[in-house]
N, C-alpha and C positions, 0 to 999 in steps of 0.2 A: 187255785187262788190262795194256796195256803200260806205264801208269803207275804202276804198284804195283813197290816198292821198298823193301828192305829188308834192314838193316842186320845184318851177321853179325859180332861179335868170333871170327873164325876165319881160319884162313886161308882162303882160295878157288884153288881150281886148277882146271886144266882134267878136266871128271871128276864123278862122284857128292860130296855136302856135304849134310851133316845137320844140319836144322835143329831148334831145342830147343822145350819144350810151347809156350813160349806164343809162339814162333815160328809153331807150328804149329796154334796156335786160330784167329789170326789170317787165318793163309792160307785153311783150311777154315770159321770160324762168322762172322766176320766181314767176308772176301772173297767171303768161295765158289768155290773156285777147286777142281776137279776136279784129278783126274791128265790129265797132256797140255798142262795150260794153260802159258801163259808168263808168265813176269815177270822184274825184276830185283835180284840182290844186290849186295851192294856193304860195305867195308869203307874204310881208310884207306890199306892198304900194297898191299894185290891191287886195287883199283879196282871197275869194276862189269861185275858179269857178266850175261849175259842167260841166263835157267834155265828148264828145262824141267820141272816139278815129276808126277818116276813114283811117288811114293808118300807116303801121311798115315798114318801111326799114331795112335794115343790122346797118347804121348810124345812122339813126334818124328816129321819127315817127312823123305825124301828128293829131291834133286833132284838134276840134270843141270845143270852148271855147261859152258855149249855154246860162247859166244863171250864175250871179254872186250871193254867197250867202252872202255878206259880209264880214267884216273885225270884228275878236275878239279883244276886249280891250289891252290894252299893258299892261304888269304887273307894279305892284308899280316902280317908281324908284330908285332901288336900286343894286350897283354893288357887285360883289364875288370875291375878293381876294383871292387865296390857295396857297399854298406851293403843288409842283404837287408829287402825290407818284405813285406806283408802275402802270404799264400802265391798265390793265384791274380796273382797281379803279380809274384812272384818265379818262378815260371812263365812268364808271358809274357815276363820282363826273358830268361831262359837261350835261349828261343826266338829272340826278336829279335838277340840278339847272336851266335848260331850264322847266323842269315838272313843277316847283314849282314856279317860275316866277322871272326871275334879268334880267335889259337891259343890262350887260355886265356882262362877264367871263374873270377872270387876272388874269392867272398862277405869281407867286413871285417867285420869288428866296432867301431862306434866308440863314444866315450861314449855317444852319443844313440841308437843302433841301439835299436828298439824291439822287432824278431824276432829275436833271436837264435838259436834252435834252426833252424836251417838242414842239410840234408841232403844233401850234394854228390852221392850216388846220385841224387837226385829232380832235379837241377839238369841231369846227364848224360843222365837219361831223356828230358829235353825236350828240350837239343841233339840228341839221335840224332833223335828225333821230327819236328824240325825238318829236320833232312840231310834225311833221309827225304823230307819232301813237296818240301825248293825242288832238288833235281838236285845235293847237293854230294855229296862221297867224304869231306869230310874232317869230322873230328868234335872242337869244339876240346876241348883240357885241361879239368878240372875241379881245381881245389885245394878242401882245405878250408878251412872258414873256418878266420880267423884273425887274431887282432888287430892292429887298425893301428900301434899301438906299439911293437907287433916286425915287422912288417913296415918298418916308416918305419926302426926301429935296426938292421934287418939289408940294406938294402935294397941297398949294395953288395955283398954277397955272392948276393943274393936274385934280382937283378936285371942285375947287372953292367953291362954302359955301358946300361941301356935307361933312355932318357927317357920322368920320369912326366908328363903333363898334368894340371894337378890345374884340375878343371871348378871355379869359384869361384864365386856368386852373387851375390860382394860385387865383382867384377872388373865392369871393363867396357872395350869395344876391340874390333877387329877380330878372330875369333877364326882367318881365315884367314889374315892377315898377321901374325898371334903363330905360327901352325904352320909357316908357309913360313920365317919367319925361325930358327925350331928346327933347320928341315931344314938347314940348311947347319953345323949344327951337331956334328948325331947322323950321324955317319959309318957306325956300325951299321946304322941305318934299324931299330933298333929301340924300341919304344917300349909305355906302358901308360897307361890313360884311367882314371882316380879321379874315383866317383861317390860324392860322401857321402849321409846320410842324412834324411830328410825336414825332420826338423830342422834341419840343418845342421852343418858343422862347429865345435867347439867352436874356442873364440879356442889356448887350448895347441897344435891338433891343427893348426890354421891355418900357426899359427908353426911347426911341424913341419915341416909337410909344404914348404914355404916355403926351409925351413934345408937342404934336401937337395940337392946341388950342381948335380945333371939336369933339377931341376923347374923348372915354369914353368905362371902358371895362366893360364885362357882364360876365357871370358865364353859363356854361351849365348845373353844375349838379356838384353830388359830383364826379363822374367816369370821368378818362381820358379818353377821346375819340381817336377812328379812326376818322382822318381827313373825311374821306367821312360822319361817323356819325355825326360827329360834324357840317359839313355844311347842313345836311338834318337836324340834331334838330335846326343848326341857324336860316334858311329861315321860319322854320316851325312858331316858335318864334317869328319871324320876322312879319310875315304877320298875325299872329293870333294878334300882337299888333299893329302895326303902317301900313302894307301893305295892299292888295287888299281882304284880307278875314274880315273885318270887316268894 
């Protein structure tokens, strides 16, 4: 059972830690895991511990928190802006971008956004869900949505020196020698990746995003992309130039 892993917003020390119901359906109707068994917890700030699980309640179970194995690195810092689309794809978009590594996820809203009722609980549930199966400790931000027109007019405040990337469909170039050329730029090394929406960015939001002093847009390809594709080739992009893969 040593790949089972599982996320606690609590602290973890060394010692007894109680886990909550649906913690603990989990462990019992869906793992099957008796008292005695092993497995591991894990959070953001305590890392991951290897648990020895003495007891299941109806509400809650308890375990033995025995050895700490560590804390995995935080990915590059860089956040994910999307325009959120259809729900089983805005699902797999919060997964793929916890897999691949961003300290925050930020549903937009833009003209063209055709989902708007977005849930930043639900968006969280899937990065945890995510950590959970690929080995990570860290779990990124969640904001809620929030429209691009205060986001784009607050954005030095919001952002402070982080350069955006704004993915274009109407760009075209080299999109790793437009990031390496950034990098000698952003001193911070910090940065945010803008995914609009299926439709595309409106000509206003263009000229926007365009007008903001940090920005600078990049090219994925000659194909227009689904937003989910488009932010799995951006991050890929991403960190194969300027993030935690090189």
């Amino acid at each position: 059972m040593s790949n089972i892993r599982i996320y606690i917003n609590k602290e973890i020390t060394e010692g007894f830690v109680t886990l909550d119901k649906d913690q603990s359906h989990y462990i019992k109707n869906v793992m099957r895991l008796k008292a005695g068994d092993m497995f591991n917890i894990f959070n953001e700030n305590d890392g991951e511990w290897r648990v020895r699980l003495e007891e299941i309640k109806k509400n809650e179970s308890v375990v033995n928190a025995e050895e700490c194995l560590g804390i995995k690195p935080e990915p590059a810092d860089v956040w994910v802006l999307f325009a959120p689309v259809k729900r089983l794809r805005t699902d797999y978009i919060s997964q793929k971008i916890t897999e691949l590594g961003a300290q925050l996820i930020w549903p937009i809203i833009t003209e063209r956004t055709q989902f708007k009722k977005i849930k930043s609980s639900k968006i969280l549930s899937n990065a945890i869900e995510a950590a959970e199966q690929c080995g990570m400790t860290f779990i990124p931000k969640v904001n809620k949505s929030k429209n691009l027109d205060y986001i784009l007019d607050n954005w030095k405040n919001i952002a402070d020196d982080r350069f955006l990337i704004f993915c274009d469909e109407d760009f075209s170039g080299d999109p790793v020698k437009l990031l390496k050329g950034a990098k000698k730029k952003n001193k911070e090394n910090k940065w945010a990746i803008l995914i609009g929406p299926e439709g595309g960015f409106s000509e206003t939001e263009r000229n926007k995003i365009m007008k903001l002093e940090k920005s600078f847009n990049i090219s994925l390809g000659p194909r227009i992309l689904r937003s989910d594709t488009a932010i799995v080739s951006a991050l890929t992009i991403f960190h194969s130039t300027l993030g935690d893969w090189v």
